[in-house]
C-alpha positions in Angstrom: 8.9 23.9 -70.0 9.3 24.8 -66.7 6.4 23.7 -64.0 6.7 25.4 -60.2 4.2 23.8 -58.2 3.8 25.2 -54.5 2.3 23.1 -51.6 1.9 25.6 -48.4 0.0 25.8 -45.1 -0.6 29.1 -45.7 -3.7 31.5 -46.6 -3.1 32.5 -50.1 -5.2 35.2 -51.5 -6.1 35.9 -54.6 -3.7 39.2 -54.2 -0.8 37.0 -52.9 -1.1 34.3 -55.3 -0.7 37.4 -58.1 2.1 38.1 -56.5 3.8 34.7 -56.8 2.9 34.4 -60.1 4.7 37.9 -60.9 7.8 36.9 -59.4 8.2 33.3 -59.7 7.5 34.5 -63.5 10.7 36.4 -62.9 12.6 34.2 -61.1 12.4 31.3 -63.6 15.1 33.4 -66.1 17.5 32.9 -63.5 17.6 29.1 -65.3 19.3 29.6 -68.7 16.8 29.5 -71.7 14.0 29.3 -69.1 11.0 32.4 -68.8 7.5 32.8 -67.7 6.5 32.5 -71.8 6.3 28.6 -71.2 6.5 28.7 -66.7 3.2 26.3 -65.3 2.4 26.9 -62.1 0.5 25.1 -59.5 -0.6 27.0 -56.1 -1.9 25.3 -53.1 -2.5 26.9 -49.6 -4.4 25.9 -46.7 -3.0 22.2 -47.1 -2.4 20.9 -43.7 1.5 20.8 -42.9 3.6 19.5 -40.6 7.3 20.2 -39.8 9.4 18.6 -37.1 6.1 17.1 -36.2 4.9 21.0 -35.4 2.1 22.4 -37.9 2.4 26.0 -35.9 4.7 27.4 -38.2 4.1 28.6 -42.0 5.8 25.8 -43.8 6.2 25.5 -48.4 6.9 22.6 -50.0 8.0 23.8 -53.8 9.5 21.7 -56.5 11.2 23.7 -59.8 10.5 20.8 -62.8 12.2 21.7 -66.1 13.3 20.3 -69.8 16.7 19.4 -69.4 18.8 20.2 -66.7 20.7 23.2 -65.1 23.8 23.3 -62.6 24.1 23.2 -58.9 25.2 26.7 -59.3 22.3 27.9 -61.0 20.0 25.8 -58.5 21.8 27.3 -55.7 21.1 30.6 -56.9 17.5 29.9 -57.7 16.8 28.8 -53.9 18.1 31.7 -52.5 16.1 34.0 -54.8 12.6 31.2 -54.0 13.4 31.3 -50.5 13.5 34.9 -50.6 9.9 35.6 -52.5 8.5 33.1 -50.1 9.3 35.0 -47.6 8.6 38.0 -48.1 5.0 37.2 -49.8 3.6 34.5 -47.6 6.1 34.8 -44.6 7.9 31.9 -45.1 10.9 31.4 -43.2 14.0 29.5 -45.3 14.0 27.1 -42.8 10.7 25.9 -43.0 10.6 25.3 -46.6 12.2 22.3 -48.7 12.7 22.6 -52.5 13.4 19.9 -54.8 15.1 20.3 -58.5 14.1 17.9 -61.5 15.3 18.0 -64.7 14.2 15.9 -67.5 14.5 15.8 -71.5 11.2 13.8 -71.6 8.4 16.1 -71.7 5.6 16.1 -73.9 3.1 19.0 -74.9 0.8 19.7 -77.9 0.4 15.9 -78.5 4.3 14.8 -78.8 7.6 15.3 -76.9 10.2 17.6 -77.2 
C-alpha cells in the first residue's frame, strides 16, 4: 500500500508525468515487500511554491506513505534514488526538495483494513 504524492512548482507534462510514474513505479521496490502492483500516486505541478521565501527556483514537496514501516537505511536510500529521478525529469535540484516518510499499519482498502 504504498501512496507517493508529489507537490511541485513545476510544468509537468503529460510525457514527464509518464515518466514519473515509470520510475517512481521502480523506485518503490527499493522498500522491502513494496512494488508498483499496489504504488498510488498523486501528481501536482504548477502549484505555487516558495522556498527560503524565493519561488524562482523549481522546488518538490514529496511524501513516500506506506503499510508498516521500513528503516532509516532503506529511507536513506530511497531519498537518494527520489532525489535523483526528480532531478533528472523535472530539474529538481536535492536541495530544493523536502521528503517526508510515514509508515502506518492502519490502512484500509476494499471496504476494511489490513
Amino acid at each position: 500500500m504504498p501512496f507517493i504524492s508529489t507537490k511541485t512548482n513545476v510544468t509537468i507534462s503529460k510525457e514527464k508525468e509518464k515518466q514519473l510514474k515509470e520510475k517512481l513505479g521502480e523506485a518503490i521496490a527499493i522498500i522491502p515487500g513494496k512494488s508498483e502492483a499496489w504504488l498510488m500516486l498523486a501528481i501536482e505541478g504548477d502549484i505555487p511554491m516558495y522556498f527560503k521565501g524565493d519561488d524562482s527556483q523549481p522546488t518538490a514537496f514529496i511524501e513516500v506513505k506506506i503499510f508498516g514501516n521500513a528503516s532509516s537505511e532503506v529511507y536513506g536510500r530511497m531519498t537518494k534514488e527520489l532525489t535523483s529521478i526528480y532531478g533528472e525529469i523535472l530539474g529538481i535540484s536535492p536541495d530544493h526538495m523536502y521528503i517526508r516518510y510515514f509508515g502506518s499499519s492502519d490502512w484500509g482498502w476494499n471496504g476494511g483494513n489490513f
